[in-house]
C-alpha positions as CSV (number, residue, x, y, z in Angstrom):
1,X,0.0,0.0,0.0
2,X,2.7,2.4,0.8
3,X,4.4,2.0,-2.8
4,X,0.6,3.2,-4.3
5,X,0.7,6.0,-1.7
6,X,4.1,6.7,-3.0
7,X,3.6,6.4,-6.6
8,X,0.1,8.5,-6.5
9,X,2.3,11.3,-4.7
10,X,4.7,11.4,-7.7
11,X,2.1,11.9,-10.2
12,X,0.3,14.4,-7.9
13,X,4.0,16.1,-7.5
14,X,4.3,15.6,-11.7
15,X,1.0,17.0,-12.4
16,X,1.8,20.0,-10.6
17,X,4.7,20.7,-12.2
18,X,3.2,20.4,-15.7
19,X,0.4,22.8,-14.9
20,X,3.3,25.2,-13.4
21,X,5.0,24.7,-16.9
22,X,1.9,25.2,-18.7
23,X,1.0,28.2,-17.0
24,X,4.7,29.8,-17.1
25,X,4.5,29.4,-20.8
26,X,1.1,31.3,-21.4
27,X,2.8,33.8,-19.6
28,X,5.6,33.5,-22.2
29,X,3.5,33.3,-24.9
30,X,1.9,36.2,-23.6
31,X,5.1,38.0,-23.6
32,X,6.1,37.2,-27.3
33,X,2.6,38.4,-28.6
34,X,2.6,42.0,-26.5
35,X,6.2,42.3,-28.3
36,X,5.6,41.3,-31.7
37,X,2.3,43.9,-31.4
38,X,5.0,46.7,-30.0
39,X,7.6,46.1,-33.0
40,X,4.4,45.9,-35.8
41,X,3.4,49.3,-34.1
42,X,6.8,50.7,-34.0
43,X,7.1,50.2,-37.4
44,X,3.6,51.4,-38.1
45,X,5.2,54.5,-36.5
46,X,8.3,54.6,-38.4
47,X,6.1,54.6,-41.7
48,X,3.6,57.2,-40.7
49,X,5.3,59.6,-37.8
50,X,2.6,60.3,-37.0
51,X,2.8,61.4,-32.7
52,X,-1.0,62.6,-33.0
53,X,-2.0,59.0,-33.5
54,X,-3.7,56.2,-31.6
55,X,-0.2,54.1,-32.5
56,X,1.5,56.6,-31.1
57,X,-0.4,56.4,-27.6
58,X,-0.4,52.4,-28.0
59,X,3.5,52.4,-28.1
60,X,3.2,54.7,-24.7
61,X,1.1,52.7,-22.8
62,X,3.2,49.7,-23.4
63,X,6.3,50.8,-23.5
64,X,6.8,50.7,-19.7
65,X,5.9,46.5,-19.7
66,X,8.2,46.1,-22.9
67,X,10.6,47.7,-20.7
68,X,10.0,45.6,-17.7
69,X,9.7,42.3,-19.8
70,X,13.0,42.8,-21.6
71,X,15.3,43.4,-18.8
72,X,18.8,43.4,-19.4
73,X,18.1,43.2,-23.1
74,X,16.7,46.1,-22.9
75,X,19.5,48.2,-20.9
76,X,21.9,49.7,-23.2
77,X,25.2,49.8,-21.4
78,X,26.6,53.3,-22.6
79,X,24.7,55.6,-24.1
80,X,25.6,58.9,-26.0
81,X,23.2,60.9,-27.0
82,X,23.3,62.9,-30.7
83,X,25.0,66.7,-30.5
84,X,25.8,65.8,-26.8
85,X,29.1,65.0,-24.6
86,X,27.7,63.5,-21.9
87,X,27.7,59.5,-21.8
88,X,24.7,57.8,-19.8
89,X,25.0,54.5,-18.2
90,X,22.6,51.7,-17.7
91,X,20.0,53.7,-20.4
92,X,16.4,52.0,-20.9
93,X,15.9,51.8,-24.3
94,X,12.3,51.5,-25.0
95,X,10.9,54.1,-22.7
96,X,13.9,56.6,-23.4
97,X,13.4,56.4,-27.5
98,X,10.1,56.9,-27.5
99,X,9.8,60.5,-26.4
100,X,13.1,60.9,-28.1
101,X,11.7,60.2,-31.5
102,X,8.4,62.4,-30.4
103,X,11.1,65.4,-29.9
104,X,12.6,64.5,-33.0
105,X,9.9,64.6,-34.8
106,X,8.2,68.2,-33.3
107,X,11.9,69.8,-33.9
108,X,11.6,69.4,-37.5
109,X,7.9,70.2,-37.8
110,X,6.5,66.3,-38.3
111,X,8.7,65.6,-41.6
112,X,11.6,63.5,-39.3
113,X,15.0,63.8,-38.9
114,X,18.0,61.4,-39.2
115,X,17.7,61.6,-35.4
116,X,14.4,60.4,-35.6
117,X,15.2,57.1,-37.9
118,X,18.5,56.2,-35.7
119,X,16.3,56.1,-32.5
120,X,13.8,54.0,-34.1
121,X,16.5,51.7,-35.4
122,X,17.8,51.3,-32.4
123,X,14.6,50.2,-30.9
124,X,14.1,48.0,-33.3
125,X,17.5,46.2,-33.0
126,X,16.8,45.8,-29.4
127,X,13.3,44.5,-29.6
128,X,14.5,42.1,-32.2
129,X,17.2,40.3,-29.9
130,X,14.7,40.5,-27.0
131,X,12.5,38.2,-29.9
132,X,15.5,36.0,-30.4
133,X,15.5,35.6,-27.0
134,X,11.7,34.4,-26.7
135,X,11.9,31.8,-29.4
136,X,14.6,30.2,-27.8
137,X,13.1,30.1,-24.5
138,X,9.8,28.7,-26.2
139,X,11.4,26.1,-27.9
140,X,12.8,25.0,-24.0
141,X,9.5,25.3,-22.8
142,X,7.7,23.5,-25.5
143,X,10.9,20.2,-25.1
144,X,10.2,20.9,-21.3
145,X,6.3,20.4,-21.4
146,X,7.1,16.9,-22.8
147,X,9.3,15.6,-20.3
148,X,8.1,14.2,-16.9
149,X,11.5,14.5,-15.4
150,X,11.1,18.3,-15.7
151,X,7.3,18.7,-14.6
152,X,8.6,16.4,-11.4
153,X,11.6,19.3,-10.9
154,X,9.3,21.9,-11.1
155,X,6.2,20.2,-9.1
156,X,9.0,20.0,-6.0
157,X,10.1,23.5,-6.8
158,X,6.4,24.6,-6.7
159,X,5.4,22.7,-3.0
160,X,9.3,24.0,-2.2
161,X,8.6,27.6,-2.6
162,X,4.7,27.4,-1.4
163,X,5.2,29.1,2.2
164,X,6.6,32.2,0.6
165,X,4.1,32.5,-2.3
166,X,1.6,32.4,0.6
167,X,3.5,35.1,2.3
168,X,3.5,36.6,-0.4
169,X,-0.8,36.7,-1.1
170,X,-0.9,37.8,2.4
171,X,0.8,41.0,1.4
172,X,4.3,40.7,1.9
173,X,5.6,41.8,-1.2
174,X,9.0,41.7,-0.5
175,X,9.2,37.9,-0.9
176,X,9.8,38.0,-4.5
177,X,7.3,36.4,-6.8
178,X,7.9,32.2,-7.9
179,X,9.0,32.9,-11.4
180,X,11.8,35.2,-10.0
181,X,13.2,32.7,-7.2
182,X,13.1,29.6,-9.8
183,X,16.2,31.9,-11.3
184,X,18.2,32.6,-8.7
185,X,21.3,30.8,-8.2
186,X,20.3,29.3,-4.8
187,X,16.8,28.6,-4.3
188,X,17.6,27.1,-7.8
189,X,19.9,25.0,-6.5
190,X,18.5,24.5,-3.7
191,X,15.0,23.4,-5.7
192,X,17.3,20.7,-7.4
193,X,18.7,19.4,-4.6
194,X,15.2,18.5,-2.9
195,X,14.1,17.4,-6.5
196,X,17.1,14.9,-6.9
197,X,16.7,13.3,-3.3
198,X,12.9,13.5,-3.4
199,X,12.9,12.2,-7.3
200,X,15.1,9.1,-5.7
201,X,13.9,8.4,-2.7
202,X,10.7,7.8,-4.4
203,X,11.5,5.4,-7.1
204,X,14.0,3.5,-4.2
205,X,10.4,3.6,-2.4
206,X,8.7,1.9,-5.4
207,X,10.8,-0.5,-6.2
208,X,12.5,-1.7,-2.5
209,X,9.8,-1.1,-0.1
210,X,9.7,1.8,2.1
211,X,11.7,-0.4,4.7
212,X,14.6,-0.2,2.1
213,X,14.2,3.2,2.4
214,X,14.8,3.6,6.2
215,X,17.5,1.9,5.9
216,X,19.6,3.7,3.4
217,X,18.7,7.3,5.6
218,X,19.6,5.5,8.7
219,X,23.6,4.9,7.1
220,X,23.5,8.2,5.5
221,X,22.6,9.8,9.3
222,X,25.5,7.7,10.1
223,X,27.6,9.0,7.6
């Protein structure tokens, strides 16, 4: 009875972590389709510069999640701005171009300027590595979503980090959310650990007897 127990817990613990994959790639999903919209609207805006128009406003109110979603790929380094000495570190590009472009644009009267089209590049080159960036972690998730190894991993990682997401609903919002502990180096590692000896201790479970079991932690306590 207690290998059924066992065996029903791993598929509980699997089907867990499947629905945690599933749901982390909608998100992603979600991501790629806000920034495929941004780039067909940037371009929209490239074509028409046109600031007094509803694309215009679209590319503001989304800039600011584009900007958030991209991260580092969205941080320029060192930035020099056109006709100016002054270098600027760490420079957001999306929510920086924007109104740079707008300015551009009401300097020469709406017909654009060179300064105009090298912002908009720019932003386009950016967006389009952030894109390169998405596929590749889609094609992960997708191979991931097929593998029971994984959606065991992530089912422990889930029940691992479920005292601080409840912390977390009950309005401590410095815990950070799950996505953003399942990338840091040591709840990462720690998350494998417990996945290894939990994926283990199950199948020794399974296939010995949970008296095997005992055993083998009672040497290791040793140890």
């Amino acid at each position: 009875m207690t290998r059924l127990y066992v065996a029903l817990a791993v598929c509980g613990v699997c089907g867990i972590g499947y629905l945690s994959s599933k749901a982390a790639h909608r998100q992603l999903l979600a991501t790629m389709g806000l920034t495929a919209d941004f780039l067909q609207h940037l371009q929209r805006f490239l074509q028409t510069r046109a600031v007094d128009s509803e694309n215009y406003s679209w590319l503001l109110r989304n800039s600011y999640e584009l900007q958030a979603n991209m991260g580092e790929f969205g941080i320029m380094a060192q930035f020099h701005a056109a006709y100016s000495r002054q270098i600027v570190q760490n420079w957001p590009i999306v929510i920086n171009s924007l109104p740079a472009m707008r300015q551009a644009l009401e300097r020469d009267f709406g017909s654009g300027t060179e300064e105009f089209v090298e912002y908009g590049a720019l932003m386009q080159e950016a967006i389009l590595r952030y894109v390169g960036v998405l596929e590749s972690q889609d094609r992960g998730a997708r191979s991931q979503l097929k593998n029971p190894v994984v959606w065991f991993r992530y089912g422990i990682q889930w029940l691992l980090f479920l005292p601080l997401t409840v912390l977390r609903w009950l309005g401590i919002n410095s815990i950070p959310e799950l996505g953003t502990l399942g990338i840091n180096p040591f709840f990462k590692f720690l998350s494998t650990i417990a996945s290894v000896v939990a994926f283990i201790a199950s199948w020794v479970t399974i296939i010995a007897g949970w008296d095997r079991v005992k055993l083998l932690l009672g040497h290791l306590h040793k140890l």
